[in-house]
C-alpha positions as CSV (number, residue, x, y, z in Angstrom):
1,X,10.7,-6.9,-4.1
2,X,13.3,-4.1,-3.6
3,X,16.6,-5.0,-4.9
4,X,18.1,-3.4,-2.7
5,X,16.8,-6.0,0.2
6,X,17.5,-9.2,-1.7
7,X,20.9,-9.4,-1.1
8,X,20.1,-8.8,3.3
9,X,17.3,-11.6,2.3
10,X,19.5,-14.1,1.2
11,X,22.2,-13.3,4.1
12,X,19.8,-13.7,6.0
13,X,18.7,-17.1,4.5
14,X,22.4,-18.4,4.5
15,X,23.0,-17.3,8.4
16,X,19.7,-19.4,9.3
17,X,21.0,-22.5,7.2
18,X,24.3,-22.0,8.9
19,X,22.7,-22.4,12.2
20,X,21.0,-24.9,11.3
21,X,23.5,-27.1,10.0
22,X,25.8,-26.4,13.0
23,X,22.6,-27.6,14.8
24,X,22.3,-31.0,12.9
25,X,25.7,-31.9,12.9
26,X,25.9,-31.5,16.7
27,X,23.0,-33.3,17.2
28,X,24.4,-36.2,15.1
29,X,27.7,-36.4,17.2
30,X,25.5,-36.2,20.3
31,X,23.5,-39.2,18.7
32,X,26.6,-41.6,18.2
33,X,27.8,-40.9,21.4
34,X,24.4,-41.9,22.9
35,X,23.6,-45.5,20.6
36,X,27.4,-46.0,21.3
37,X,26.4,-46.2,25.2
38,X,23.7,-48.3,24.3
39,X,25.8,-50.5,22.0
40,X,28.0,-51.8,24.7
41,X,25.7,-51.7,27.4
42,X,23.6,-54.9,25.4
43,X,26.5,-56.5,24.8
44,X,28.4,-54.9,21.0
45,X,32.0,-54.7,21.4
46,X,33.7,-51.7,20.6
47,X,35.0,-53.3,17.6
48,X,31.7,-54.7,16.0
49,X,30.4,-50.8,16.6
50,X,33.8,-49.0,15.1
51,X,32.6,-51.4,11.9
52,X,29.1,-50.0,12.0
53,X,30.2,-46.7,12.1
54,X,32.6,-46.7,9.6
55,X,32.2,-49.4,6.9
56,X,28.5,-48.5,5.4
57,X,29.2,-45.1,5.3
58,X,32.7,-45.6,4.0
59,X,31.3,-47.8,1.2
60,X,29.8,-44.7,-0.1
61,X,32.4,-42.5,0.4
62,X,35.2,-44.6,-2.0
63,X,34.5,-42.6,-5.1
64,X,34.8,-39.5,-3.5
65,X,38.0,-40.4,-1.9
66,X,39.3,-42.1,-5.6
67,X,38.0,-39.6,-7.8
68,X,41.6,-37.6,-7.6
69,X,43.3,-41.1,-8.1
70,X,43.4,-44.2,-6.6
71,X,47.7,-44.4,-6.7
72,X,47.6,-40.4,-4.9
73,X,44.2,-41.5,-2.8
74,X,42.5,-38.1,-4.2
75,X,45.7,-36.3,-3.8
76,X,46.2,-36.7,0.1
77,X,48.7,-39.6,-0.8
78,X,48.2,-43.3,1.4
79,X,50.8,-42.9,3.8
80,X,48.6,-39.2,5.0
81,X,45.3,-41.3,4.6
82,X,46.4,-43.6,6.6
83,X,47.5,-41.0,9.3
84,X,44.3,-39.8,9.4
85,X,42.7,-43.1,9.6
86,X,44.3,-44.0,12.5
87,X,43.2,-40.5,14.4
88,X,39.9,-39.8,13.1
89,X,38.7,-43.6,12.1
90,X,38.1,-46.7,13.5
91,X,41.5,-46.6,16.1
92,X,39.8,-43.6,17.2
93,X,36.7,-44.3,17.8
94,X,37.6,-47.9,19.6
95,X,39.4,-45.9,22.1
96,X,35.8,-44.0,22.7
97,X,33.5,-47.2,22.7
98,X,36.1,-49.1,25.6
99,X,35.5,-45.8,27.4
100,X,32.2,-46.1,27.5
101,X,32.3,-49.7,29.1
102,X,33.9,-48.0,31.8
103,X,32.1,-45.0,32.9
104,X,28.9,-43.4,32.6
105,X,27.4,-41.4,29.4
106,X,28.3,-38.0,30.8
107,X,31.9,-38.8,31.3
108,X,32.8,-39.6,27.3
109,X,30.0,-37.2,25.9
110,X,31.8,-34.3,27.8
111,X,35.4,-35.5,28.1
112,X,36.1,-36.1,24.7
113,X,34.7,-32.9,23.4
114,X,36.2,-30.7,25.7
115,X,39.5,-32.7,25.3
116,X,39.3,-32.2,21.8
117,X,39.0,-28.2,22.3
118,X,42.3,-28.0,24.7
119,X,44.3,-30.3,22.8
120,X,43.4,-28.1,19.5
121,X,44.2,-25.4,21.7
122,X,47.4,-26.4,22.5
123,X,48.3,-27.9,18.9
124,X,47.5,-24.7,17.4
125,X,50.4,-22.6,19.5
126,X,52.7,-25.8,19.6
127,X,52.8,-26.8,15.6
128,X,50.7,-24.4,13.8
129,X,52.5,-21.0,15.6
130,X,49.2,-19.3,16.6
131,X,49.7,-16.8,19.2
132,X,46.8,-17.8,21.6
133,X,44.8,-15.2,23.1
134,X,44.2,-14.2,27.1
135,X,40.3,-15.4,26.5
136,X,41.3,-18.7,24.8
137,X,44.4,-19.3,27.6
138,X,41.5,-18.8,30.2
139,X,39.2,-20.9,28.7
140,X,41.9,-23.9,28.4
141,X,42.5,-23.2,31.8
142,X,38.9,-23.3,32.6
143,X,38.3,-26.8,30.5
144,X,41.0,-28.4,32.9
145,X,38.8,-27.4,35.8
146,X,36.1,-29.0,34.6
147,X,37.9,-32.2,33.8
148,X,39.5,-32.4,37.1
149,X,35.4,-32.5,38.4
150,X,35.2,-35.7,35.8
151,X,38.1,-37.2,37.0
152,X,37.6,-36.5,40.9
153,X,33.9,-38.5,40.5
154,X,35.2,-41.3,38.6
155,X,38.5,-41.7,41.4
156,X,35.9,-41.6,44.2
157,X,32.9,-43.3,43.0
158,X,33.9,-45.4,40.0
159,X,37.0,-46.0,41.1
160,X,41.0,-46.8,38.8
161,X,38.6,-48.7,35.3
162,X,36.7,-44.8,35.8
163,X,40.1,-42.9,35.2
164,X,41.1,-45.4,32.8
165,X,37.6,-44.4,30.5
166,X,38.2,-40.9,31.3
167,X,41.8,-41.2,29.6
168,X,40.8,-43.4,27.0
169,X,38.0,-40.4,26.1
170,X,40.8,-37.9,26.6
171,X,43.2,-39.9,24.1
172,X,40.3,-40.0,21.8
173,X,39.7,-36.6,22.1
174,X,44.0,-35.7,21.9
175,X,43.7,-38.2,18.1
176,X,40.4,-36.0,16.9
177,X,42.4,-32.5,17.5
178,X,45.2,-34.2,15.8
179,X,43.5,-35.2,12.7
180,X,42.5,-31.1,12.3
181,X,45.5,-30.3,12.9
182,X,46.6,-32.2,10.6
183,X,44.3,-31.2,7.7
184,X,45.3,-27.8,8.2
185,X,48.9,-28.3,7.8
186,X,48.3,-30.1,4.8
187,X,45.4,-28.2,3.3
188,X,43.2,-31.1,3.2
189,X,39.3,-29.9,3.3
190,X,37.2,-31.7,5.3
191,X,35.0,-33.8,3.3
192,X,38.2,-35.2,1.4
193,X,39.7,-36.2,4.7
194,X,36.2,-37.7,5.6
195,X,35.9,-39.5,2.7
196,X,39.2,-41.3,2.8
197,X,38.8,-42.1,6.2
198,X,35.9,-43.8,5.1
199,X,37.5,-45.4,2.4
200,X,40.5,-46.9,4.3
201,X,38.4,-48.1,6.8
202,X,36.5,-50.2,4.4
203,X,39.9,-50.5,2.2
204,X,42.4,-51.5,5.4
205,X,40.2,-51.8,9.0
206,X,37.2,-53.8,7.6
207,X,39.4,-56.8,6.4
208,X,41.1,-57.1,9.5
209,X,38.0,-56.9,11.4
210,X,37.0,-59.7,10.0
211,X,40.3,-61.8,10.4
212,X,41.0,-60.8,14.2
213,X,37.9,-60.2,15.0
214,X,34.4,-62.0,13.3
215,X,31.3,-60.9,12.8
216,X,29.5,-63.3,15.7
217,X,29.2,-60.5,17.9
218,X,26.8,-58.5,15.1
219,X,24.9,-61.3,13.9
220,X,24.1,-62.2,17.3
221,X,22.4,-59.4,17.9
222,X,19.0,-58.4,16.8
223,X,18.3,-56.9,12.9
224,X,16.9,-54.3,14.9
225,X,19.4,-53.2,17.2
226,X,22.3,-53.6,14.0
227,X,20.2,-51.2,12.0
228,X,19.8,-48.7,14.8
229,X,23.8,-48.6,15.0
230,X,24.2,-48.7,11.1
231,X,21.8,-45.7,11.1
232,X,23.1,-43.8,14.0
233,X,26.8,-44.6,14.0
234,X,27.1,-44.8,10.0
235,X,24.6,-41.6,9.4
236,X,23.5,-39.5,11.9
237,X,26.8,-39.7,13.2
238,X,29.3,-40.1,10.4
239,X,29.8,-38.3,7.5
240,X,26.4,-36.3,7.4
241,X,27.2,-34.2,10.7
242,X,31.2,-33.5,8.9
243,X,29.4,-31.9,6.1
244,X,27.1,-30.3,7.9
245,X,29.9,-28.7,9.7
246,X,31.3,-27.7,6.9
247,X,28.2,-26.1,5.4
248,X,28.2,-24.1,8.7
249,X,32.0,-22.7,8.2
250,X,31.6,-21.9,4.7
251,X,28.0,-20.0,6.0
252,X,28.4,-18.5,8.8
253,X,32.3,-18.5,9.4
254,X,34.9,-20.3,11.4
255,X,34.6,-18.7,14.1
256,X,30.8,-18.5,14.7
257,X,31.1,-22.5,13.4
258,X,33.0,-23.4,16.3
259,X,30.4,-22.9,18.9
260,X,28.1,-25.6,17.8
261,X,30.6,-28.5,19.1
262,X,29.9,-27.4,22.7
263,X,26.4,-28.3,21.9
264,X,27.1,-32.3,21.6
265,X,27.6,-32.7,25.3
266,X,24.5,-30.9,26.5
267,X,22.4,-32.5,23.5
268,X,23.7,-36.2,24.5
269,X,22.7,-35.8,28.7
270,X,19.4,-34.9,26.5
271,X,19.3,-37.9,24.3
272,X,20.6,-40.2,26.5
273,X,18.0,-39.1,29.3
274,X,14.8,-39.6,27.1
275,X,16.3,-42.3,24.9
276,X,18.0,-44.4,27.8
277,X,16.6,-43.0,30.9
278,X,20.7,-42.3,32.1
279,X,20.5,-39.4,34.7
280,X,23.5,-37.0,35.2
281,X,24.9,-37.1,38.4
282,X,25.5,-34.0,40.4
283,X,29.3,-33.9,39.7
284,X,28.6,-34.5,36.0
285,X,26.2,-31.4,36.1
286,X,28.5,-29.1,37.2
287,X,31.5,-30.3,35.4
288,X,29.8,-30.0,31.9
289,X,28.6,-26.7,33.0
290,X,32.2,-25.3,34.0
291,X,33.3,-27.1,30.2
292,X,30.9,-25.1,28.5
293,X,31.9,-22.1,30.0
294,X,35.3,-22.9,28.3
295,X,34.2,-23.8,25.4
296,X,32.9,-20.1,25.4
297,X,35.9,-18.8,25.9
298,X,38.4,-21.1,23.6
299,X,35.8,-20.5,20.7
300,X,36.6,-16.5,21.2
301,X,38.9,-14.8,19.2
């Protein structure tokens, strides 16, 4: 082989990874979102899921989050872990499964993504200083649009428990682009942050799960449907689709990276359509179609 070409080869290799990694981990997010829907729609609370998603996979992810120290919890320090337990961990993701006993798929699988994007947006000029460009200000501008569609269905067809989902997804999504925000301030990577979220949640949320909570609402439900949510929620939807993401940064860039999370909406109307037969409605259609034309443009540089 010419020498000259291994070096385009294995750029070429590394883009192809890239994408596919950007790929997985979307598909992953748009996977929890979709078992989450089913979860509470048999009868989980959003508690007895936040433990799914977060307590097997955080089991795992206590050496990683030690390994720096247990008194400097890997160097992030406990009072920041516990900051970015409370945004990215089980608080957060509560405030997602109660949306979702509220209004339909579409709404959370859209809402909190795109919500995610503006709020980064507008963290990003507000704390970090970034001067934002005319294309991202457009697309912001463009991702309000499409929420106002969201929020217009669920005021005239859900009625005032619709908005109240749609703001619990939009807090959700306001926590999530706080947690980044976050780990870029303090130059946290993202697999460290990962893993001690997954460690305090099994450290700190897991025992008072137990205490306030119980674990009848799990073992009264079927070994089948508690291992679809242990594999879904603490797998395909936990830390695997974070390093994932991070493969795809360190790959293919930042920038090019940032595309794939406008993917988890249109994947989860996907999923959720051949896995739960839930069809879009009209509004929902062209609101996540006017979000992912803002996602286009907030992703630009």
């Amino acid at each position: 082989m010419d020498p000259k070409a291994q070096p385009a080869a294995a750029k070429s290799s590394g883009v192809l990874i890239g994408v596919l990694c950007g790929i997985g981990a979307s598909f992953g997010w748009a996977a929890g979102f979709v078992a989450a829907k089913h979860g509470v729609s048999i009868g989980f609370s959003p508690s007895d899921l936040a433990f799914h998603r977060f307590y097997w996979s955080g089991i795992f992810l206590i050496p990683f989050a030690l390994r720096g120290g247990a008194i400097e919890l890997g160097g992030i320090g406990w009072g920041r872990g516990i900051v970015l337990t409370v945004l990215a961990g089980p608080p957060q993701a509560l405030l997602a499964y109660t949306g979702f006993t509220l209004v339909p798929l579409g709404h959370g699988t859209t809402i909190q993504p795109a919500c995610a994007a503006l709020f980064g947006l507008m963290l990003a000029t507000l704390v970090l200083g970034e001067r934002p460009t005319m294309p991202r200000m457009v697309g912001g501008a463009i991702l309000i649009v499409g929420l106002i569609v969201f929020g217009v269905e669920s005021l005239t067809t859900i009625g005032s428990h619709g908005i109240g989902g749609d703001l619990l997804f939009a807090l959700a999504g306001f926590f999530w682009a706080a947690f980044g925000t976050l780990l870029r301030i303090w130059r946290v990577p993202g697999m460290r942050g990962t893993a001690v979220v997954g460690a305090l949640s099994v450290l700190i949320c897991a025992p008072l799960y137990a205490v306030f909570v119980g674990f009848d609402g799990i073992f009264r439900m079927s070994l089948t449907e508690n291992l679809l949510q242990i594999v879904v929620q603490g797998l395909l939807a936990g830390a695997l689709p974070i390093y994932l993401f991070t493969r795809a940064v360190i790959l293919l860039g930042a920038g090019r990276a940032a595309t794939f999370p406008a993917l988890v909406p249109g994947f989860s109307l996907v999923i959720g359509f051949v896995a739960l037969g839930a069809v879009p409605s009209i509004a929902q259609v062209i609101g996540l179609a006017i979000v992912l034309i803002g996602f286009r443009f907030v992703v630009s540089r």
